[in-house]
C-alpha positions in Angstrom: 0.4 -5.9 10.7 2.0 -4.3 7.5 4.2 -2.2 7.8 4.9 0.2 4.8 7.1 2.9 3.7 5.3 4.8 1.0 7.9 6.9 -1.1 6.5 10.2 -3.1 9.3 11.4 -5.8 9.1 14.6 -7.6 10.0 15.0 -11.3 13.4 14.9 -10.7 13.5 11.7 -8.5 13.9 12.9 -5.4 11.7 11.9 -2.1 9.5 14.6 -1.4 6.6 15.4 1.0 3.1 15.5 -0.4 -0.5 16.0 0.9 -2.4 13.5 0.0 -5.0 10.7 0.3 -3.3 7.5 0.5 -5.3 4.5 -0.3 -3.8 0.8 0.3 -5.3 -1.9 -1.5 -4.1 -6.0 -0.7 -4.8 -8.5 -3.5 -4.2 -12.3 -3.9 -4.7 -14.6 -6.4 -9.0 -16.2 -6.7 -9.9 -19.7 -5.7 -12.8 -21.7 -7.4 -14.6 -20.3 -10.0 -12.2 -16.9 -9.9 -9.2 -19.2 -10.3 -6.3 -17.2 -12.2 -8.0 -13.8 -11.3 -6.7 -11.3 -8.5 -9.6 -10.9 -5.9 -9.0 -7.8 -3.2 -8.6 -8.6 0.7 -8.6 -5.6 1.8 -8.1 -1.9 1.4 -7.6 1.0 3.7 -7.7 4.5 3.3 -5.0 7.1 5.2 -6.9 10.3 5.1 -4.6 12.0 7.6 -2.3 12.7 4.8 -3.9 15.1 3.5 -4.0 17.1 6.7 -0.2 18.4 7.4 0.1 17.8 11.1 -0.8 14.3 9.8 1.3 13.9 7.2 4.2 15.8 9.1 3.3 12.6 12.0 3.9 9.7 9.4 7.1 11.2 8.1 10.0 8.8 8.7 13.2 11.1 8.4 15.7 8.5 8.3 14.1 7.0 5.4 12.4 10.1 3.9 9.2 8.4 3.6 6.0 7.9 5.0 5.4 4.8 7.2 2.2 3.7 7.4 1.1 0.7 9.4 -2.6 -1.7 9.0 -3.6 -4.4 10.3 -3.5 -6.8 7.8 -6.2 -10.1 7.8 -5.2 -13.1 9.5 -4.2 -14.9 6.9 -1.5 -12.4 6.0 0.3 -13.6 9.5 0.1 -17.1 8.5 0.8 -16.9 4.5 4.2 -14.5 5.6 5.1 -17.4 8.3 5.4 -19.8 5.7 2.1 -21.5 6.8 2.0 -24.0 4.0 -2.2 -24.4 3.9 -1.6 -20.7 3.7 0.4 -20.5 1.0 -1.4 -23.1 -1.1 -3.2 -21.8 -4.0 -1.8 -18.4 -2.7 2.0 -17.7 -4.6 1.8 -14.3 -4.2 0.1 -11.3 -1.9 0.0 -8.0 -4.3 0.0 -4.9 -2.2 -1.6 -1.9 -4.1 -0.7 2.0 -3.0 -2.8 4.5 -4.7 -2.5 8.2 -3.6 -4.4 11.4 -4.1 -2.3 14.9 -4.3 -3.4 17.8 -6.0 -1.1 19.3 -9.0 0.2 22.4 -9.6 -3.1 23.1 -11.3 -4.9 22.3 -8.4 -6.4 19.3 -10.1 -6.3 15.6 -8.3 -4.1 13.1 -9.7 -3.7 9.6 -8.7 0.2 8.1 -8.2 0.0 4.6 -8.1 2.6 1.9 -7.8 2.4 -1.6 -6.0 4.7 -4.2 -4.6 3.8 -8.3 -5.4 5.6 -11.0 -2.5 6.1 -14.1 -4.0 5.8 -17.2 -1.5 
């Protein structure tokens, strides 16, 4: 399972609500042929966010973000135990957040960011 707390900021900084699509994309580094190239291992797409008794349901208030959990591949369990056949060949695990909101022109624009665990 991953677990993650998504954070939308407004111009000033400050943790804000947003409708939204939120796409989650999970990379790791290729093997053979695609050796030193980020494959993807997933993604998922959180379409309820767009809706706002969704998004008002994933809205952590403690933490003023959204918490959003997937279930992840297998070898995400084993790589985050430590699993060392895991973790060979596999340094890192990139976690990619793009979302979809609509601007104050009405027009869609992406906010990405994304978050790389090192082994």
């Amino acid at each position: 399972m991953l677990v993650l707390h998504v954070k939308v900021r407004d111009r000033f900084g400050d943790a804000i609500k947003a409708l939204g699509v939120l796409r989650v994309e999970l990379y790791r580094p290729g093997r053979g042929v695609m050796q030193g190239m980020e494959t993807r291992e997933g993604a998922w797409t959180v379409a309820e966010l767009a809706d706002a008794e969704g998004n008002s349901a994933r809205w952590d208030r403690t933490t003023r973000t959204y918490r959003v959990q997937l279930f992840a591949p297998e070898w995400v369990r084993a790589w985050s135990r430590g699993d060392a056949r895991e973790r060979e060949g596999t340094p890192w695990v990139k976690v990619r957040v793009l979302y979809t909101v609509l601007d104050e022109a009405g027009e869609e624009k992406v906010l990405t960011d994304e978050y790389v665990l090192q082994g």
